[in-house]
PLY file of the C-alpha trace (Angstrom):
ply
format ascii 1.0
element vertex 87
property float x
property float y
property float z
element edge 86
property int vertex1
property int vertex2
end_header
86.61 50.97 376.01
87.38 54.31 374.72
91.02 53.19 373.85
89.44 51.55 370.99
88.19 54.95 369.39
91.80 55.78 369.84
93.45 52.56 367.57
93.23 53.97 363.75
95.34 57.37 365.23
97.33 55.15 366.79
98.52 53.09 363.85
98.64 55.95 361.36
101.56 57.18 363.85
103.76 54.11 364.71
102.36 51.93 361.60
100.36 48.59 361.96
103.22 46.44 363.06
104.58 47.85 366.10
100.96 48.42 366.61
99.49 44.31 366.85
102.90 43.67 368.28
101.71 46.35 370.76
98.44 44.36 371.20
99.75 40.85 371.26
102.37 41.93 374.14
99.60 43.83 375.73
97.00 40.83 375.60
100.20 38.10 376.51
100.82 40.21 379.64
96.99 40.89 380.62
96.28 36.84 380.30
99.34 36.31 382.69
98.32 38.83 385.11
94.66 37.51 385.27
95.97 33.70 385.35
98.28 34.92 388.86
95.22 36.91 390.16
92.73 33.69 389.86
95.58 31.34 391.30
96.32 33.83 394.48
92.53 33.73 394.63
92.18 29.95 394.48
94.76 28.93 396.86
94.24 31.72 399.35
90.40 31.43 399.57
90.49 35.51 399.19
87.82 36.98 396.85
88.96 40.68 396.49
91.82 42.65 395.71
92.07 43.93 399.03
91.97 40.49 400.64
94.27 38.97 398.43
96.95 42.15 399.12
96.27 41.71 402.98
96.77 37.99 402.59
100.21 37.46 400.59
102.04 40.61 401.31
100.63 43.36 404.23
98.25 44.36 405.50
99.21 48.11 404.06
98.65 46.52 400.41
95.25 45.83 401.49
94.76 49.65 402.36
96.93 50.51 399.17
94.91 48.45 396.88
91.89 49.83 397.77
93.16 53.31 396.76
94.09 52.18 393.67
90.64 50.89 392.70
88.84 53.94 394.36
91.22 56.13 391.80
90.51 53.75 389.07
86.43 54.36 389.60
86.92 58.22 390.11
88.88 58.36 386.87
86.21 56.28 384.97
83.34 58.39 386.34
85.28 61.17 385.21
86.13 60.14 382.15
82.24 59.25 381.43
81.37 62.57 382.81
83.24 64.26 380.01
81.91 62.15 377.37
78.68 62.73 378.46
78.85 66.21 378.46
80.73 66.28 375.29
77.47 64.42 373.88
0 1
1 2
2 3
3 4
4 5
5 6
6 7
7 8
8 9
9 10
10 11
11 12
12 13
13 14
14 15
15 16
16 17
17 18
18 19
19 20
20 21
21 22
22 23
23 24
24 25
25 26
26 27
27 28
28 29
29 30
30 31
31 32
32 33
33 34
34 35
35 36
36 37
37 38
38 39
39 40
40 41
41 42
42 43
43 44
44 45
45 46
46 47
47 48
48 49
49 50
50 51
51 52
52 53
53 54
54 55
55 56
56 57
57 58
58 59
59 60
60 61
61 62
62 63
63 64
64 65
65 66
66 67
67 68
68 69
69 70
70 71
71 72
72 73
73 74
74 75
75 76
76 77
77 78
78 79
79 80
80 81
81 82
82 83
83 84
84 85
85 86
């Protein structure tokens, strides 16, 4: 995404170790996440966020999930909104 525009700046300021440690702890913790996600999915025959909230917790983290990924596409839209007019 835009993050990557972002990665030079980044370095410059911390330096380029902390920076792929950054990355690798980053990339560890996202292939974790996605490996849980895909097994909750698996065993629980659930297909969405939502579902899967509503399945292994409450039904409230079915109705909290689903705010989190409506915020998550306003801020994107928003985000490409600004770019676009920035264009």
């Amino acid at each position: 995404g835009a993050g990557v525009l972002s990665m030079s700046a980044h370095a410059a300021e911390v330096g380029l170790v902390f920076q792929l440690l950054g990355l690798l702890v980053g990339a560890a913790l996202t292939l974790v996440s996605i490996q849980m996600i895909a097994r909750a999915s698996v065993e629980t025959q659930r297909w969405s966020y939502e579902d899967i909230g509503e399945e292994l917790f409450h039904p409230a983290m079915s109705m909290l999930t689903g705010f989190m990924n409506v915020c998550n596409c306003l801020g994107s839209a928003a985000g490409y909104l600004i770019i676009c007019g920035q264009v």
